[in-house]
N, C-alpha and C positions, 0 to 999 in steps of 0.2 A: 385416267387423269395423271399429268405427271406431277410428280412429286419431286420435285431438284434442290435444295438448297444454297448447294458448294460447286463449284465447278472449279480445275485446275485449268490454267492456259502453260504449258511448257514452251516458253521462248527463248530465242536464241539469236532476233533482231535482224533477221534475215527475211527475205519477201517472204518465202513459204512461210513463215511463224506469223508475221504481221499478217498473213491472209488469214489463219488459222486464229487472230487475235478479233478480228471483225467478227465471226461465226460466232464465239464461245462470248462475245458478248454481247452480240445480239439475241442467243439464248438466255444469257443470263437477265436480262433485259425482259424478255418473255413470262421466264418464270419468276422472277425475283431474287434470285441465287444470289449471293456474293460469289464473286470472279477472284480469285487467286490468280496472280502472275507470278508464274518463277523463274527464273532464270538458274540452271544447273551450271553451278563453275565446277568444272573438269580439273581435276588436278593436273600437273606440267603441262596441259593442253590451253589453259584459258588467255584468249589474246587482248582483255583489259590490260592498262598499263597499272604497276603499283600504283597504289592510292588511290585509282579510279574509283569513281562513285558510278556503283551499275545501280539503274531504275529499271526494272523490267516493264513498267507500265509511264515510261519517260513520257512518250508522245500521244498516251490515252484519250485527252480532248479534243486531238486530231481526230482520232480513229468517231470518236462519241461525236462528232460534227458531221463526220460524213456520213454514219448510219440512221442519224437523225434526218437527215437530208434523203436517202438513199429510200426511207420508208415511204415518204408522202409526198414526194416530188420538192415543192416549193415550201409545203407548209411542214416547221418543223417539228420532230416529235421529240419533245423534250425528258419523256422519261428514259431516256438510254446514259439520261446525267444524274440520274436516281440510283443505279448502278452499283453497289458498295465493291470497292478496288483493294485489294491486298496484295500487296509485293513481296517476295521474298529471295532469297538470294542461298543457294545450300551446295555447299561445297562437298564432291562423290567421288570415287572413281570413275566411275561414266556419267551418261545423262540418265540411260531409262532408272537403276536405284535411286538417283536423286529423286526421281520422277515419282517411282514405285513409293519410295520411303514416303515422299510428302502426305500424296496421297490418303497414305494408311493414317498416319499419324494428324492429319487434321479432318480427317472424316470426311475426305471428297466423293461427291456422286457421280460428276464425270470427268474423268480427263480428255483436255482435248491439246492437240499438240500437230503440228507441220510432217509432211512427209514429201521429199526429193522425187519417188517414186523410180528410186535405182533400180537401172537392170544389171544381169548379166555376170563378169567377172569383178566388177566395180563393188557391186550389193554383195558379191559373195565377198570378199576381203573384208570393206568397211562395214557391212554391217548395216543395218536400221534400227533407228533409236525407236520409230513408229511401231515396226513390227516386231522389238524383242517387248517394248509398252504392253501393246494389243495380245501378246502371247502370254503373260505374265501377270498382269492385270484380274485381280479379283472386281471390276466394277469395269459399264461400258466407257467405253475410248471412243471418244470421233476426233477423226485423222481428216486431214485437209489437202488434197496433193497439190503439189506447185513447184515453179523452176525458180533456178535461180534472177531469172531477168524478167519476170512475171510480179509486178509489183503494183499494178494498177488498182484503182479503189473501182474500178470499172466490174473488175472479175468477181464481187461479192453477187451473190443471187439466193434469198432466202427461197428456202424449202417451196417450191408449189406442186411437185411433183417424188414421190417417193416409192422408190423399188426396196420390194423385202424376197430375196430368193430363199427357198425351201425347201428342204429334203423331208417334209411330212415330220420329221421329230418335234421331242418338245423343246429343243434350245430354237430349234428357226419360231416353233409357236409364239415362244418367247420373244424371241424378234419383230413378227407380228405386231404383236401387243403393244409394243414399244412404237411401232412404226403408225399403229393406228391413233395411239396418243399424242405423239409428236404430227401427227397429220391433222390432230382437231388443235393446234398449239399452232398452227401453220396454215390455216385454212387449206389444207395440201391434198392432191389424192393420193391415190395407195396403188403401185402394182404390186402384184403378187407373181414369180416367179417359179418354175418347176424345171429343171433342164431337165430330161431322156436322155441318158448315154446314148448315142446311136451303135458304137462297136462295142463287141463281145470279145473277152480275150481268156484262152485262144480259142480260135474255130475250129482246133480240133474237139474240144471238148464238146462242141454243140452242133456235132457234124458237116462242120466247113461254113456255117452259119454266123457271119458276122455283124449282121444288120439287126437290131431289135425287133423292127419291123417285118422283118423275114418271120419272126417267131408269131409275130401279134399283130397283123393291119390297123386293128383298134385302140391299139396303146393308145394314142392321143386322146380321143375322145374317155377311154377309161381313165387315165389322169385328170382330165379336166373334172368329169366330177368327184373324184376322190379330192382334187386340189377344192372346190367348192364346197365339199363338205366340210372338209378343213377350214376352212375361211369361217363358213358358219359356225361353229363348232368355237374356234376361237373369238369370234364376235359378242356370242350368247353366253361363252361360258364364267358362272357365276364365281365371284370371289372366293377361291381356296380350295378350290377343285382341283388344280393341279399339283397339289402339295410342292415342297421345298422353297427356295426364293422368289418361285414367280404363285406361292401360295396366296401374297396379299395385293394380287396382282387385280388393274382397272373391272368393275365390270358395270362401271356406266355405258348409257347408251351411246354407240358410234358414228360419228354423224361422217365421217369420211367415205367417199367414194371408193370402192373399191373391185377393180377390174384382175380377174386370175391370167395366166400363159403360159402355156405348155408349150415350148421347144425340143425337139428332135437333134443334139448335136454332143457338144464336149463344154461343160460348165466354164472349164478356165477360159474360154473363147465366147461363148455366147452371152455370159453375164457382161462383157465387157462392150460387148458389140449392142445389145440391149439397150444401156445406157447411153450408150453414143445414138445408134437412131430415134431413140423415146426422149431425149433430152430431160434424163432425170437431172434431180437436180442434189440427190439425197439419195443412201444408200443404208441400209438396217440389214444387219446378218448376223445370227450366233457364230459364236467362237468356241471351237471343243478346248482352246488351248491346250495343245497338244505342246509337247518338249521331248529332249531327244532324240535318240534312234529312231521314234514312230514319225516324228517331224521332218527327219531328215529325209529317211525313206517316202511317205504320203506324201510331207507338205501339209501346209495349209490351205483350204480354198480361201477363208478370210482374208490371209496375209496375202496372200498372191491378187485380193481386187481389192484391198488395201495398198498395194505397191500401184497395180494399173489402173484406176478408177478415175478418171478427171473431176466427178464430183466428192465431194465429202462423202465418209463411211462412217456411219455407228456401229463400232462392234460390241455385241452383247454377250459375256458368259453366261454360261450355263448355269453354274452354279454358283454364280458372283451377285453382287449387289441387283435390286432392280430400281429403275427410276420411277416404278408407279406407284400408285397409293390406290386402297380400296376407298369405296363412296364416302365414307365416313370421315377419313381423315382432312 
């Protein structure tokens, strides 16, 4: 069961944010959360004029018109005006501190914020405000990607479809969990995701052998039920079984549909490629938030289908806040 109360929108009045302002309150809308809207003024960078009056949540009843309409075709759904709106305005040296700081200090459960989805020498210079969030971030982040000429109230699409990828640990379990509450929140179903590295490096080491499948024909099928027993295993398993933050984690019954997949290839490439043919609509992954040297050198997989993901990503820490509640609460 999810358990939300708070949720932050980090905007910045640009399409990507205004698309990212639909999702985080049609969630909040869902759960009952009060929606924060902030708006991060940048020091020497902000391009209000003196004495401007910034609203972060200026054209809100716009936005609460069309998701009312967007729900039920003709007939409208009035409780998305039910919605309690909080604005604020906090002046950082960047965005993500502004961001981080709020956060902490009004006791947010999820921030959700726009991301450009930079590649290349562009993203290495300026930077992402999404991905230094998401890396940094004690509590889940969902990131919204979008262009700058991408502005239509056409491109919102609630949750009906959700991918959760997994390396068998317990931060993706974690994920899971998340995904499977957020799917009975969403009448949504559930893929389950596993990529196989297919190369070995080097093939010296494993005597010129650089195919997985060279080693093991049956990988696949031995994934697929290790991946199902997983599945079960996080399905059934009862409240506080896993100790730490995901100790007081859901263990009602699940009523979402849930199909596993095992691919044979390279993660950064086939999570992406997944999405695009399955027309997910939702994406759930732990985050080791990893920093420095080790970031620089690995990388993140998170951040990397955070930057390339067309639909929204919930990224979940490990050892960060969780958005469930045990049956009791």
């Amino acid at each position: 069961m999810m358990n939300v109360n708070s949720i932050l929108l980090a905007r910045d009045f640009s399409p990507v944010s205004n698309q990212a302002f639909r999702y985080t309150l049609d969630l909040a809308q869902r759960t009952g959360a009060t929606l924060h809207v902030l708006y991060a003024q940048v020091l020497h960078e902000d391009p209000t004029q003196p004495g401007e009056e910034i609203r972060p949540a200026g054209d809100i009843n716009e936005i609460r018109r069309h998701l009312s309409l967007h729900a039920n075709g003709d007939k409208i759904d009035r409780s998305v005006f039910d919605v309690e709106i909080e604005e604020a305005v906090v002046r950082d040296v960047a965005a993500a501190p502004a961001i981080l700081n709020y956060a902490s200090e009004h006791d947010i459960d999820i921030i959700g914020l726009g991301t450009h989805g930079r590649r290349g020498l562009r993203r290495f210079l300026l930077g992402s405000v999404a991905e230094e969030v998401v890396r940094r971030a004690d509590r889940p982040v969902l990131t919204v990607r979008g262009e700058e000429d991408t502005s239509s109230d056409e491109d919102f699409q609630a949750a009906e479809r959700i991918l959760v990828p997994i390396d068998f640990s317990e931060p993706s379990r974690e994920a899971l969990r998340h995904a499977l509450a957020l799917a009975d929140l969403y009448d949504a179903t559930v893929d389950v995701l596993h990529v196989v590295e297919q190369k070995l490096h080097p093939a010296f080491y494993v005597g010129g052998v650089t195919d997985i499948r060279d080693i093991d024909p049956q990988i696949e099928e031995k994934v697929e039920d290790r991946m199902q027993a997983f599945i079960d295993e996080t399905v059934d398993l009862p409240t506080g079984d896993s100790g730490g933050p995901a100790a007081e984690a859901v263990s009602a019954p699940v009523k979402a549909s849930v199909t596993p997949h095992v691919i044979i290839g390279t993660v950064d490439t086939e999570i992406p490629s997944f999405i695009e043919d399955h027309d997910i609509d939702l994406v759930a992954m732990a985050t080791k938030g990893q920093t420095g040297l080790d970031r620089i050198l690995l990388g993140s997989v998170a951040e990397k289908i955070v930057r390339l993901s067309p639909c929204p990503v919930l990224t979940v820490k490990a050892s960060g806040r969780t958005l469930l509640s045990g049956p009791s609460e």
